[in-house]
C-alpha positions in Angstrom: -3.1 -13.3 19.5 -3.4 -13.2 15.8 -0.9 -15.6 13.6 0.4 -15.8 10.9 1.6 -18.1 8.6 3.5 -19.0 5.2 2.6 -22.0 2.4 4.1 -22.7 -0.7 3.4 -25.7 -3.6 6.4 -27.4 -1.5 3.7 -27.7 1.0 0.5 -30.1 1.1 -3.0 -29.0 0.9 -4.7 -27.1 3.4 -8.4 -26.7 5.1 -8.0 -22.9 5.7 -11.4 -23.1 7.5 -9.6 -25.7 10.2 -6.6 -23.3 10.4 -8.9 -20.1 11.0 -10.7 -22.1 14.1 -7.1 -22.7 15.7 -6.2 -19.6 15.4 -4.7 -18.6 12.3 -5.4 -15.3 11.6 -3.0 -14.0 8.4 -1.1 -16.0 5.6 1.1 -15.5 2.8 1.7 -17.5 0.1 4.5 -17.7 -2.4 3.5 -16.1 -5.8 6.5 -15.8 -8.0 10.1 -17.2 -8.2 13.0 -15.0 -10.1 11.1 -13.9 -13.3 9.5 -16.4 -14.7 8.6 -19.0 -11.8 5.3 -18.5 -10.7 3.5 -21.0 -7.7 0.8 -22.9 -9.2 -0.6 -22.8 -5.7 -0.7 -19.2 -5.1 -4.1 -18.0 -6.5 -5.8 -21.2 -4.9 -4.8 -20.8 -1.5 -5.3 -17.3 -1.6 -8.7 -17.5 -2.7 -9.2 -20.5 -0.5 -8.0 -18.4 2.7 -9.9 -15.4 1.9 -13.5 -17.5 2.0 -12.0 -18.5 5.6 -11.8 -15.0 6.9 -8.0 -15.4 6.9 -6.5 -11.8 5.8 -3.7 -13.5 3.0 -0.9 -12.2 1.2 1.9 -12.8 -1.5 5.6 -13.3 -1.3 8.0 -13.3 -3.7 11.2 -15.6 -3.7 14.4 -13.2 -4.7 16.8 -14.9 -7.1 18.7 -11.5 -7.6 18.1 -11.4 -11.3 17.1 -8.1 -12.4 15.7 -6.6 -9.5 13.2 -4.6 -12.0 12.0 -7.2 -13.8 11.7 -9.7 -11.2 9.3 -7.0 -8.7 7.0 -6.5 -12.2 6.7 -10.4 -12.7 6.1 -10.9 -9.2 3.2 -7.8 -9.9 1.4 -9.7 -12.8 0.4 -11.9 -10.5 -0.2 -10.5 -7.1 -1.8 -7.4 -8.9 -2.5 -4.5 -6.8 -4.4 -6.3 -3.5 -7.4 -4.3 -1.9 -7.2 -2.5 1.0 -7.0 -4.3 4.6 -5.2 -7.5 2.8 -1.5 -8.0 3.5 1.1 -5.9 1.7 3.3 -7.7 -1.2 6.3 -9.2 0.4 10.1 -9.8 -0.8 11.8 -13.0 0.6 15.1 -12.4 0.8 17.1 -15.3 1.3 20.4 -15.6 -0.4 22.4 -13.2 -2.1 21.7 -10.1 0.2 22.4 -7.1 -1.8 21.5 -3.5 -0.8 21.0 -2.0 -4.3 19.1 -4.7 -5.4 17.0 -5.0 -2.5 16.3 -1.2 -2.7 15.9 -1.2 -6.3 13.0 -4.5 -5.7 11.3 -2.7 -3.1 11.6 1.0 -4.4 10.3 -0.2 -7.8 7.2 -1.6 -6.0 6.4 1.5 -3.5 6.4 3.3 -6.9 3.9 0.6 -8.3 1.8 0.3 -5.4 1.9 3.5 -3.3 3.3 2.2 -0.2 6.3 0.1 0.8 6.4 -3.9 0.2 7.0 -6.0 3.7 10.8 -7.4 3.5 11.3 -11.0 5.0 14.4 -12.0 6.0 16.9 -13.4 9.2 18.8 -11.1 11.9 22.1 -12.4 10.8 21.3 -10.5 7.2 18.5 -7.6 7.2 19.9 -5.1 9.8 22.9 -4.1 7.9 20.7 -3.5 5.0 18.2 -1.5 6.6 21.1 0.6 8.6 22.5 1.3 4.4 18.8 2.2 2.8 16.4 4.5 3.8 14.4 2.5 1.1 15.2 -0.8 2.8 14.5 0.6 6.2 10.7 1.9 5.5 9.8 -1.7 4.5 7.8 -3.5 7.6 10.3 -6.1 7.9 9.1 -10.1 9.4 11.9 -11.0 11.0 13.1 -14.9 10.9 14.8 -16.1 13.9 14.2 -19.7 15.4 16.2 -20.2 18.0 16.3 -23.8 18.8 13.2 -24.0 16.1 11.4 -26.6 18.8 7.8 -25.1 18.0 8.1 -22.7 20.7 9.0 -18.7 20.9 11.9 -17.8 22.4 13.9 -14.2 23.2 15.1 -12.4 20.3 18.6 -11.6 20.2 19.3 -8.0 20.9 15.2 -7.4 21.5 12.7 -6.4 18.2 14.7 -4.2 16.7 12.1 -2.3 14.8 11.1 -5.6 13.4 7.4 -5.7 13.3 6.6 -9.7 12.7 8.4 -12.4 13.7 8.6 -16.0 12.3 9.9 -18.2 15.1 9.7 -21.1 14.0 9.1 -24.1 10.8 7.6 -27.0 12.7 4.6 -25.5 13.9 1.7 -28.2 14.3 -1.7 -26.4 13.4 -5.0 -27.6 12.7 -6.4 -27.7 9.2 -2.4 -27.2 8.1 -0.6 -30.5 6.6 2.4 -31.5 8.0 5.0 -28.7 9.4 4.2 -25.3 9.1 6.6 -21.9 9.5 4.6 -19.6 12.2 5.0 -16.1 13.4 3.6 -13.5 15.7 3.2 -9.5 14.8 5.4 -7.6 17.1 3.7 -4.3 16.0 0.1 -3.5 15.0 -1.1 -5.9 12.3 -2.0 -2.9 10.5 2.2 -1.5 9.7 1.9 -5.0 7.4 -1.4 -4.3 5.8 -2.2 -2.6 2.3 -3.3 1.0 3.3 -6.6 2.9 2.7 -5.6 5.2 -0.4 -6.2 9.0 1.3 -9.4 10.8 -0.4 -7.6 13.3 -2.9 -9.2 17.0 -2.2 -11.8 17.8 -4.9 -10.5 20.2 -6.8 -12.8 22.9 -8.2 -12.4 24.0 -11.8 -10.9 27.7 -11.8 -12.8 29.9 -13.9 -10.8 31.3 -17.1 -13.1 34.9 -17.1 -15.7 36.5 -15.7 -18.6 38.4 -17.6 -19.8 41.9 -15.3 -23.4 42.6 -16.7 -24.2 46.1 -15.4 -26.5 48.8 -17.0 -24.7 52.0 -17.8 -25.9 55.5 -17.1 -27.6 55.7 -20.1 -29.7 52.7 -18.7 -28.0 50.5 -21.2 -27.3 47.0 -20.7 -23.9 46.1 -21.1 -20.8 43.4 -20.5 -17.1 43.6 -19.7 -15.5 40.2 -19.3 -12.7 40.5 -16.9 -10.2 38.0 -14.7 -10.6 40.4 -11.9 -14.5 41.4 -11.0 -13.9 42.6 -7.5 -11.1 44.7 -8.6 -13.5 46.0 -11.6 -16.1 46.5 -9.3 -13.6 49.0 -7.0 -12.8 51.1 -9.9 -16.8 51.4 -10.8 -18.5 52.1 -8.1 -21.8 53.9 -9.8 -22.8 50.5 -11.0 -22.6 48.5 -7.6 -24.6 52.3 -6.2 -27.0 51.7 -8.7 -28.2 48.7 -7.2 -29.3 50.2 -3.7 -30.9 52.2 -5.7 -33.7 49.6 -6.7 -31.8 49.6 -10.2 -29.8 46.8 -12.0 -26.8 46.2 -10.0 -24.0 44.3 -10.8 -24.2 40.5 -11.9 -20.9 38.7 -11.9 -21.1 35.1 -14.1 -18.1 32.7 -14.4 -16.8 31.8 -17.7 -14.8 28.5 -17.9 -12.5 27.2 -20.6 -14.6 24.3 -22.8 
């Protein structure tokens, strides 16, 4: 079952290669803080998970500044992450508000092209994603501990659309220094995963004229341009005959604007 974890610089070092043998299969780490904090520990342990084979993320920590400036601070440092890593997350912790939550994570699914992952408890995030659309379409990774003994136990009132959930912060791992928060995904790993950008249609340049060559009865070359050759080609139907007859017929050429 693949799990996931969170780290911060309030936690010790790490051997993600350890972690990935017992199991670990996702992390996120704690970029940014408010709008000038940022983790000095993020960039390492990402980089340090990724070699592991660990699929990693970034969270940031809301302080309910201005939500605007606090989702482009937390950008500058995540940046845009590639395809098949996890999505940018917002911890919400404190302070629950629905229009600043929906302005955070709308401001980033306008950044990013799809919808940030929204941590947060039970007692707090339902009521928010009942009041915003915008706070509903984030994957939200649900905290509930229950007794918080290491151990998983029944969520109150079932999953609730949640799609991870972190149940506990004294997991003992491997390769993981001291106490570690842990969750499980309660929906496809992928809901929580940046997606594969769609391939945009080609689209083929559209052609401003056309030039008809024809020769005329006189057995004169000659050229119309025209937006319309099939409809030009209707009203003169001698010089499409003439080219049954063994004649020039009819060339149509494409113009386009330089």
């Amino acid at each position: 079952m693949p799990l996931l974890i969170d780290r911060s610089n309030n936690n010790g070092a790490d051997n993600y290669a350890a972690a990935k043998n017992a199991g670990v299969t996702h992390a996120y780490f704690k970029a940014t803080d408010g709008t000038d904090f940022v983790d000095s520990t993020f960039l390492t342990r990402r980089a340090e998970a990724h070699a592991a084979g660990i699929v990693a993320g970034g969270y940031h920590f809301a302080e309910h500044g201005d939500p605007i400036a606090e989702a482009n601070h937390f950008l500058s440092v995540v940046g845009h992450p590639r395809a098949g890593q996890l999505r940018p997350c917002l911890d919400l912790e404190s302070g629950e508000d629905e229009a600043w939550t929906a302005a955070f994570v709308s401001h980033l699914k306008t950044e990013l092209g799809y919808w940030p992952v929204l941590y947060g408890n039970t007692s707090t995030i339902p009521a928010l994603r009942s009041a915003s659309a915008s706070i509903k379409a984030c994957p939200w990774w649900r905290a509930e501990y229950g007794p918080n003994d290491g151990t998983r136990h029944p969520l109150q009132g079932g999953d609730q659309d949640a799609s991870a959930h972190q149940y506990t912060s004294v997991a003992h791992i491997a390769g993981i220094s001291g106490n570690t928060d842990a969750s499980v995904f309660l929906e496809p790993v992928a809901v929580m995963l940046v997606p594969t950008p769609a391939k945009k249609a080609k689209k083929w340049a559209k052609p401003d004229h056309y030039e008809v060559h024809y020769t005329d009865v006189f057995g004169d070359a000659q050229v119309v341009k025209t937006k319309h050759p099939g409809l030009w080609e209707h009203r003169h139907p001698l010089a499409r005959r003439r080219s049954h007859t063994g004649l020039a017929g009819v060339h149509v050429i494409p113009k386009f604007k330089p």
